[in-house]
GUTI-762237 format. One record per residue: x, y, z of N, C-alpha, C in turn. Coordinates in steps of 0.001 Angstrom, whole numbers, plus 500000, padded with zeros to 6 digits. Atoms other than C-alpha are relative to their C-alpha. Layout:
# GUTI-762237
X|Y|Z|X|Y|Z|X|Y|Z;
...
END
This chain:
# GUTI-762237
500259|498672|500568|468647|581729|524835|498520|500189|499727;
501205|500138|500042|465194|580901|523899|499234|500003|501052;
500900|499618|498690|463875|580640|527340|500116|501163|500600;
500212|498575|499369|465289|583901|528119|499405|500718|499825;
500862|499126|500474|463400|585368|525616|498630|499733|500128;
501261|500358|499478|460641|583760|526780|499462|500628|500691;
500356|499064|498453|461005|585368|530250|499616|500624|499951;
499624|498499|500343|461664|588489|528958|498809|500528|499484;
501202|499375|500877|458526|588756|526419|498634|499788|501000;
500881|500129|499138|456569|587307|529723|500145|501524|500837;
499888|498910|499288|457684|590181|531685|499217|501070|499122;
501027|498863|500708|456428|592589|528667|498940|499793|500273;
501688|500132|499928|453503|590988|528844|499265|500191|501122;
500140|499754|498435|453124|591312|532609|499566|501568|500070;
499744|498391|499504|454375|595089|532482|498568|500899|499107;
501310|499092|500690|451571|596112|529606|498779|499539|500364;
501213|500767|499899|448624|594016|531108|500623|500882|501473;
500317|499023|499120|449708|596157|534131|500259|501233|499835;
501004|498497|500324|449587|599555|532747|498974|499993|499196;
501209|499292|500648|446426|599126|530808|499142|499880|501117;
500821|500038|498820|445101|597693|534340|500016|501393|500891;
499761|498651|499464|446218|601193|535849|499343|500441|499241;
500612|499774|500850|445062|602681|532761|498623|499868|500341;
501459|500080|500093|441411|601199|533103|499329|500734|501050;
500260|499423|498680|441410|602275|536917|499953|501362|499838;
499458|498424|499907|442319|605848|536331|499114|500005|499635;
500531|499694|500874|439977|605804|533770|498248|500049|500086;
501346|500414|499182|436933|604451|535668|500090|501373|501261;
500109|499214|499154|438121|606519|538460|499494|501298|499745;
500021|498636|500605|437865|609742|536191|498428|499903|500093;
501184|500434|500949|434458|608330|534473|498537|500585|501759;
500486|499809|498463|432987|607809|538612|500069|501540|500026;
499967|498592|499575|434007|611270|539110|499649|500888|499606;
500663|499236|501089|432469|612951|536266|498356|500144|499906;
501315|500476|499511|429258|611156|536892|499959|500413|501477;
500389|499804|498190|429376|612251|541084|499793|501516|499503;
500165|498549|500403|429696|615819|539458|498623|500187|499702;
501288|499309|500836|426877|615764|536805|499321|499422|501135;
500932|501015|498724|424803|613791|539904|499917|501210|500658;
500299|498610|498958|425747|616986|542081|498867|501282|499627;
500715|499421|501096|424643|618938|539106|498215|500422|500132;
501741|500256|500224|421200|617455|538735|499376|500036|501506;
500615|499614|498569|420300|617434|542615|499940|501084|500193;
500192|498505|499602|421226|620843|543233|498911|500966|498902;
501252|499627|501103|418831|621715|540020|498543|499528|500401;
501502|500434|499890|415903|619906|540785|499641|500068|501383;
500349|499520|498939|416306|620849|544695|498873|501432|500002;
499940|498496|499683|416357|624353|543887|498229|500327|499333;
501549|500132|500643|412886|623663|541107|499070|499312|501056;
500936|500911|498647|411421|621564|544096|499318|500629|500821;
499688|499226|498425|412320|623477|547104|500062|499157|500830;
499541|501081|499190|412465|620260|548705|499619|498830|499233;
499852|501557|500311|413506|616589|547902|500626|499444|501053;
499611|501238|499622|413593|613246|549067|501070|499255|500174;
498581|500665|500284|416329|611323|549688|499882|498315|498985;
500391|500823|500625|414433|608326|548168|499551|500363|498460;
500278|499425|501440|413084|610343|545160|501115|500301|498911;
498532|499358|500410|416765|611743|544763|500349|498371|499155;
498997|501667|500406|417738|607888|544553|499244|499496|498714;
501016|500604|500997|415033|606798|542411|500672|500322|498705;
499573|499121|501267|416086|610060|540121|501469|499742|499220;
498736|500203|500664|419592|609375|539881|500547|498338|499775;
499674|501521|500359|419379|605400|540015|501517|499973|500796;
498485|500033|499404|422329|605616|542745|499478|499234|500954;
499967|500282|498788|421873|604046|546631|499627|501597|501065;
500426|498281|499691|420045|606317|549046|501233|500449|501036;
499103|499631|499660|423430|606438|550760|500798|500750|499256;
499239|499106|501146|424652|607740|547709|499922|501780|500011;
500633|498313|499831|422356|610538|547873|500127|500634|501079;
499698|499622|498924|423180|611233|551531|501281|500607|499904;
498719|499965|500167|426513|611714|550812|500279|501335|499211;
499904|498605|500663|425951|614074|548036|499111|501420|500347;
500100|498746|499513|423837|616206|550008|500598|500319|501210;
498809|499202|498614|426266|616779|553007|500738|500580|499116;
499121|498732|500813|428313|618359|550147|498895|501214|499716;
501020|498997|500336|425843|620348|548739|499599|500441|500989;
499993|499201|498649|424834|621435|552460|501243|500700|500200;
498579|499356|499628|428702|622057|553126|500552|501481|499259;
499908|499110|501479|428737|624291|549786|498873|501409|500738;
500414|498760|499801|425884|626270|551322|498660|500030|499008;
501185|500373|501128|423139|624899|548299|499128|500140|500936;
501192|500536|499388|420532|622743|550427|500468|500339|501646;
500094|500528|498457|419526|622117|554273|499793|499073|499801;
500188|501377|499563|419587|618965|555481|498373|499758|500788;
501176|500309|499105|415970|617847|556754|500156|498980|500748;
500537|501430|499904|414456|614574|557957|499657|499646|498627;
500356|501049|501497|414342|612136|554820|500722|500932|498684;
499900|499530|500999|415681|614608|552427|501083|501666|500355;
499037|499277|500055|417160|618385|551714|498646|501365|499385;
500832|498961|500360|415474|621767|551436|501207|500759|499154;
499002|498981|500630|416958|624380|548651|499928|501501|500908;
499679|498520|499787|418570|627368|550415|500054|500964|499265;
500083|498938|500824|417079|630347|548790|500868|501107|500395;
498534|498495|499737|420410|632598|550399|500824|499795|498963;
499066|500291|500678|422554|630323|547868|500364|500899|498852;
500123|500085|501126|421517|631762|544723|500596|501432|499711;
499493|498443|500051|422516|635720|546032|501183|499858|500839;
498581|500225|499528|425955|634674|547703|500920|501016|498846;
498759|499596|500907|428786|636874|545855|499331|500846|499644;
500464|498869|500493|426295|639635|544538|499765|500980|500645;
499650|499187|498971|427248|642438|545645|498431|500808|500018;
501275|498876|499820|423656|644235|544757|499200|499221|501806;
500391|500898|499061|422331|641482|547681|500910|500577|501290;
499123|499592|498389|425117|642655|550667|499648|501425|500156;
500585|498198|499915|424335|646674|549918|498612|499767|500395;
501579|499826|499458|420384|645521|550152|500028|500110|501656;
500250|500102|498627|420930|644217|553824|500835|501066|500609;
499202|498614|499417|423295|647580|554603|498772|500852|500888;
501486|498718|499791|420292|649724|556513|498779|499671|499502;
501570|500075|500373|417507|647865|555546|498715|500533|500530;
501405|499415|499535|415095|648858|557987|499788|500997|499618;
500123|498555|499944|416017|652434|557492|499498|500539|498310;
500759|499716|501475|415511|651854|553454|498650|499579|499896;
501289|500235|499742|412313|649957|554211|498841|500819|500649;
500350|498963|499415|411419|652994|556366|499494|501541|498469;
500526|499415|501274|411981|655382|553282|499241|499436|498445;
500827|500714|500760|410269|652863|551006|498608|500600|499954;
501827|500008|499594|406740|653369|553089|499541|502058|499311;
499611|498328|500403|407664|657465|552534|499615|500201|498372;
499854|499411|501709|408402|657402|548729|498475|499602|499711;
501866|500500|500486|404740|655147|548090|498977|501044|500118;
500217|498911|499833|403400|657937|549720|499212|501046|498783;
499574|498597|501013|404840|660464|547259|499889|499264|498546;
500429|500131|501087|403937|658435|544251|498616|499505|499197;
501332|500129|499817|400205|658086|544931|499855|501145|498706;
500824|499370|500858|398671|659761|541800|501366|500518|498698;
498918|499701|501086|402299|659626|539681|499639|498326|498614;
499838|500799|500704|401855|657635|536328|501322|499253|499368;
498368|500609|500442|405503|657359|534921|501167|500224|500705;
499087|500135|499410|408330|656715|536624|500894|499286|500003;
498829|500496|500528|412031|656391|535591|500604|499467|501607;
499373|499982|499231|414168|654661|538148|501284|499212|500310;
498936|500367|500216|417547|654096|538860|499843|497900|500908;
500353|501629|499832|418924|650114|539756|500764|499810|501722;
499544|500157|498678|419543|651012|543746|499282|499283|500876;
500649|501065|499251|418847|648666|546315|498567|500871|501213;
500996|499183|499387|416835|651722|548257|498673|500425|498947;
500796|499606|501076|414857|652604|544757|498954|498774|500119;
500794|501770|499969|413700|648636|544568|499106|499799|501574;
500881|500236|498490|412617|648567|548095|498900|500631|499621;
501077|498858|500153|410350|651594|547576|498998|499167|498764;
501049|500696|500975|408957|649772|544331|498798|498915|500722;
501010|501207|499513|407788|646712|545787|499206|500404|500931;
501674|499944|499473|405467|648247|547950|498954|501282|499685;
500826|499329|500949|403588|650319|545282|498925|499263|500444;
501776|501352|500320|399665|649071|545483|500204|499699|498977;
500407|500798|501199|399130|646609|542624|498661|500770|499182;
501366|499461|500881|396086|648565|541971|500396|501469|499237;
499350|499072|500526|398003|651752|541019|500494|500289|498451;
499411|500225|501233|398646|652354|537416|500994|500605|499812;
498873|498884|499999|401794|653434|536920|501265|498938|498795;
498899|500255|500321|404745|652641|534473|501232|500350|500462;
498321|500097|499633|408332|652109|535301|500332|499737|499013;
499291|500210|500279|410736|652493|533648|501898|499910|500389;
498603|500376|499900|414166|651046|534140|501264|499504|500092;
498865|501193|499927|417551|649316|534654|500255|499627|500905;
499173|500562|498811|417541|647333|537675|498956|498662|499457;
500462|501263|499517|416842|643783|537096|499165|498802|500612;
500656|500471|498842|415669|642928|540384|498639|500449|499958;
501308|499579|499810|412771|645051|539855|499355|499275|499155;
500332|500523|500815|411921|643151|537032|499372|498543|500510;
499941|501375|499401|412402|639954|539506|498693|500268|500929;
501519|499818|498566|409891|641480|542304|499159|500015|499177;
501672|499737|500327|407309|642787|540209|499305|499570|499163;
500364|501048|500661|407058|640253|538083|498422|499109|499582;
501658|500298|499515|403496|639292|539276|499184|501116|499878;
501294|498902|499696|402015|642862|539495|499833|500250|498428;
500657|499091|501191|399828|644894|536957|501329|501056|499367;
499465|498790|500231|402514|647650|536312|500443|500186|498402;
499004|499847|501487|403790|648374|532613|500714|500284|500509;
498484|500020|500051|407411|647798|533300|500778|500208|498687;
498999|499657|501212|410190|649266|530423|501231|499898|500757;
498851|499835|499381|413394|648065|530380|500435|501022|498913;
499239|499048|500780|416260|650532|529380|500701|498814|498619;
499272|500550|500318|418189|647425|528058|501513|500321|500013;
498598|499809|499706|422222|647421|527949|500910|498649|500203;
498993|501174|499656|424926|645530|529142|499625|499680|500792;
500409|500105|498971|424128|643547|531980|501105|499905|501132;
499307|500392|499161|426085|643881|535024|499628|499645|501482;
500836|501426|499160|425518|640705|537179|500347|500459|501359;
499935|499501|498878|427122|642107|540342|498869|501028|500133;
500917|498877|499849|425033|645427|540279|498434|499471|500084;
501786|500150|500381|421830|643386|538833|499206|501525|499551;
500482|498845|500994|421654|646579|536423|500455|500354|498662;
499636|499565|501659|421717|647643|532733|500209|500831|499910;
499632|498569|499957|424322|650310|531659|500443|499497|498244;
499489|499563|501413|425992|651296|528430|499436|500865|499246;
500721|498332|500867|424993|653686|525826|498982|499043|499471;
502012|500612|500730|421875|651146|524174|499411|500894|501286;
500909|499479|499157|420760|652160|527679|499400|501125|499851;
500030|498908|499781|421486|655680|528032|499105|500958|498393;
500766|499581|500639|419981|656067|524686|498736|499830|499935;
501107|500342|500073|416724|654277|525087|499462|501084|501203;
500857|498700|498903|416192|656579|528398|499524|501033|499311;
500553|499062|500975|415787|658990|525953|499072|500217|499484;
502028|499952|500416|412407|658087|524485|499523|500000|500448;
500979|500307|499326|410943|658210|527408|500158|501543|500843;
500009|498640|498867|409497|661403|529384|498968|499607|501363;
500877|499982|498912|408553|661206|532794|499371|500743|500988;
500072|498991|499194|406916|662468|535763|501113|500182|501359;
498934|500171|498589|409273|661277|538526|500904|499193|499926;
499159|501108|500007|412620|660056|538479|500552|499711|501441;
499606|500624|498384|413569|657885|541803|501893|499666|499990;
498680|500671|499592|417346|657584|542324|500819|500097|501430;
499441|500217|498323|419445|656827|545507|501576|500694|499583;
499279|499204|499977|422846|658055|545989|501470|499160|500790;
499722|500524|499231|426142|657297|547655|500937|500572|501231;
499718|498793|498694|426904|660375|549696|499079|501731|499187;
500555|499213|500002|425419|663592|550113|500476|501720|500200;
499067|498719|499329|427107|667191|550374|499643|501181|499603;
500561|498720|500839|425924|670700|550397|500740|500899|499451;
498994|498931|500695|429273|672012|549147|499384|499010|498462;
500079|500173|501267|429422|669117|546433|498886|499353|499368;
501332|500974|500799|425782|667608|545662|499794|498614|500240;
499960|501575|500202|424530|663961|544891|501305|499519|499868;
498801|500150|500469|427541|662364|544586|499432|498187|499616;
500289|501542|499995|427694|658241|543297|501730|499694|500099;
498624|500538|499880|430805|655964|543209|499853|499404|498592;
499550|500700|501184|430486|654095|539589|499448|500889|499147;
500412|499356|500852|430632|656187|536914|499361|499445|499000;
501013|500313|500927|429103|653902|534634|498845|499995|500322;
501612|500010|499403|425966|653647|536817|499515|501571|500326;
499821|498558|499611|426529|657829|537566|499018|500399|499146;
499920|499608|501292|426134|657843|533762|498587|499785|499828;
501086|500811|500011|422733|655911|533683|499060|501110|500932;
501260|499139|499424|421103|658159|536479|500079|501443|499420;
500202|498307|500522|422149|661706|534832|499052|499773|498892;
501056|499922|500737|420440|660587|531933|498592|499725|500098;
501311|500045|499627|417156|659888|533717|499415|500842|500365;
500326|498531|499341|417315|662724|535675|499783|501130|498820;
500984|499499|501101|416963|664476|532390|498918|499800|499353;
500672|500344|500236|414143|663011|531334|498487|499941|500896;
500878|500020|498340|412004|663868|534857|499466|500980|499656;
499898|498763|499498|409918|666754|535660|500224|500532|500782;
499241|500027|499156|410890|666174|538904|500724|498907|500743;
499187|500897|499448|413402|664485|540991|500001|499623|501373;
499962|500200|498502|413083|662377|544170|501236|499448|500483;
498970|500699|499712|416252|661425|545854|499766|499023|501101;
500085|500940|499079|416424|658874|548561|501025|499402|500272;
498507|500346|499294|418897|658280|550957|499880|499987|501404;
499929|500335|498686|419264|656729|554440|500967|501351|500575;
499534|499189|499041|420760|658666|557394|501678|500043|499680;
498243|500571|499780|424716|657227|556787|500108|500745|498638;
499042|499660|501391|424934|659150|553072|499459|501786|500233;
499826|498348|500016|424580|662949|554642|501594|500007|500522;
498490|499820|499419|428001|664297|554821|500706|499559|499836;
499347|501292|500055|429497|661499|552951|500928|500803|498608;
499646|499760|500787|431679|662403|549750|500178|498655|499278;
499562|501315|500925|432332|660025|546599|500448|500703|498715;
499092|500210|500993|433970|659656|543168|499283|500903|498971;
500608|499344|501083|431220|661224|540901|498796|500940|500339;
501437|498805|500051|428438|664218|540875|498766|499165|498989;
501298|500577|500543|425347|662914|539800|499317|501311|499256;
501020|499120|500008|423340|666018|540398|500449|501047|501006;
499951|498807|499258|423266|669657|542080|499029|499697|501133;
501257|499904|499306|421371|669712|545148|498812|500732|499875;
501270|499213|500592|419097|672253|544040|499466|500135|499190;
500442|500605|501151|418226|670214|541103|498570|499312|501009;
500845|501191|499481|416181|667768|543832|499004|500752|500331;
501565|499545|499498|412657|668349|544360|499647|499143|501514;
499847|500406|498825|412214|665668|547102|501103|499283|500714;
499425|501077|498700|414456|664400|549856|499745|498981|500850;
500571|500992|498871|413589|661315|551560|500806|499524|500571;
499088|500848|499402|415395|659675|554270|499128|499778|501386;
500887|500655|498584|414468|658077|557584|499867|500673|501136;
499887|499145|499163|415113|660332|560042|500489|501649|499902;
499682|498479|499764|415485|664141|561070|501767|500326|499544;
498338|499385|499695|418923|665541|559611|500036|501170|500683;
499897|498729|498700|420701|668248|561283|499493|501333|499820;
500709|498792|500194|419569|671558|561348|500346|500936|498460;
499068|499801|500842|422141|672716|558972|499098|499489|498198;
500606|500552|501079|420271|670055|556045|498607|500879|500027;
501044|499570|499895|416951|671265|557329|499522|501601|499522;
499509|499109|500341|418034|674499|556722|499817|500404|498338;
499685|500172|501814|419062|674561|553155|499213|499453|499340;
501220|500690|500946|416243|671960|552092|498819|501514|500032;
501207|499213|500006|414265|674985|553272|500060|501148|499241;
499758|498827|501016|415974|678021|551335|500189|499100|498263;
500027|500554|501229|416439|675735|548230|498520|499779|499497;
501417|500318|500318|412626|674599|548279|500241|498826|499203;
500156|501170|500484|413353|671283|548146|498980|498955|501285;
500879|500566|498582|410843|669211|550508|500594|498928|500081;
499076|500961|499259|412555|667261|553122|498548|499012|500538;
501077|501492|499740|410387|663724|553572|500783|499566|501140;
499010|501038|498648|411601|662101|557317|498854|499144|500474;
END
């Protein structure tokens, strides 16, 4: 009877000295895997501050094997982060605008917004203040203001904040909520701070065009943001590629015979040409 219980308390002892050995494994396994993370972590951070690393520097940095680090940048390549070089890994500056939708509308017609960009600069040669909405055609037009130009902006796009970052300009934000898709500030802080401010020219874009129903936009919270600028103008430039005549959408912005200028890239039809001309609104092509 005694040796059975011998067996028996050997077997316990067997069975719990092999689940804490499972136990430790899992536990290491987890530990490994937590550490390959924060490791992913810190490469893809100090790529992106770099713009390029080593695969030896990487190793140095993380105290791993430079196979280690090979390994973790074929993920991080696979992901769409880095490029793969010789010796190392460049940071892909596409990564960082993946999923934002303000970034897929920029490349929609770029040339043709880069076209009315050169147009609007133009038309704001000898303008000091200027409100402007947070459209990917508005931002184009900014960034190629001369630096030598004095002029304030004011407004809620983000990005403009991101380009012009370097130039002379007194920039005002509206402030607000931020919304990270758009890369623009709405809400009422906004719509009230537009308020203290009077300008000479407000710049907004659009997302159809109609001479029954006007400006039209599609998000009324961002709708909301340009009516109140457009009050605050003495006059109004619109700007809009060739693809938003004739277009209808969700919200009225503005009357057409509110707009002082029209810009777009090319000749509309006779019909626009027309009407810009009994309204006395000047058509920019």
């Amino acid at each position: 009877m005694l040796s059975q219980d011998k067996s028996l308390a050997k077997i316990d002892t067997e069975e719990l000295l092999l689940k804490e050995d499972i136990t430790n494994t899992v536990s290491r396994e987890r530990e490994e895997s937590m550490a390959g993370k924060e490791r992913l972590m810190l490469i893809r951070q100090t790529v992106q501050t770099a713009k390029k690393m080593s695969v030896g520097e990487l190793s140095r940095m993380c105290r791993v094997t430079e196979e280690t680090i090979r390994r973790d940048l074929d993920k991080l390549e696979a992901e769409g982060t880095v490029t793969r070089v010789h010796g190392g890994a460049i940071w892909n500056e596409g990564a960082q605008k993946e999923g934002i939708h303000f970034y897929r509308r920029l490349n929609r017609h770029l040339r043709e917004k880069q076209e009315i960009a050169r147009k609007t600069a133009e038309l704001l040669e000898g303008k000091s203040t200027v409100i402007a909405d947070s459209s990917t055609t508005v931002a184009e037009a900014l960034k190629i203001i001369p630096d030598t130009q004095e002029i304030t902006i004011v407004t809620n796009s983000t990005e403009v904040f991101r380009e012009l970052q370097q130039s002379s300009f007194n920039i005002i934000s509206t402030g607000g909520e931020f919304n990270k898709k758009a890369l623009s500030l709405q809400g009422q802080l906004a719509k009230t701070n537009i308020g203290k401010y009077n300008v000479d020219l407000a710049l907004i874009s659009c997302k159809g065009l109609s001479i029954e129903k006007g400006v039209l936009d599609s998000n009324e919270s961002e709708a909301e943001i340009k009516k109140a600028m457009l009050l605050q103008a003495q006059e109004v430039a619109l700007l809009a590629d060739y693809s938003k005549f004739n277009q209808s959408a969700f919200v009225q912005l503005i009357e057409l015979e509110k707009v002082n200028y029209l810009i777009t890239d090319r000749k509309p039809d006779d019909e626009w040409v027309e009407y810009c001309r009994e309204k006395s609104i000047q058509l920019i092509y």
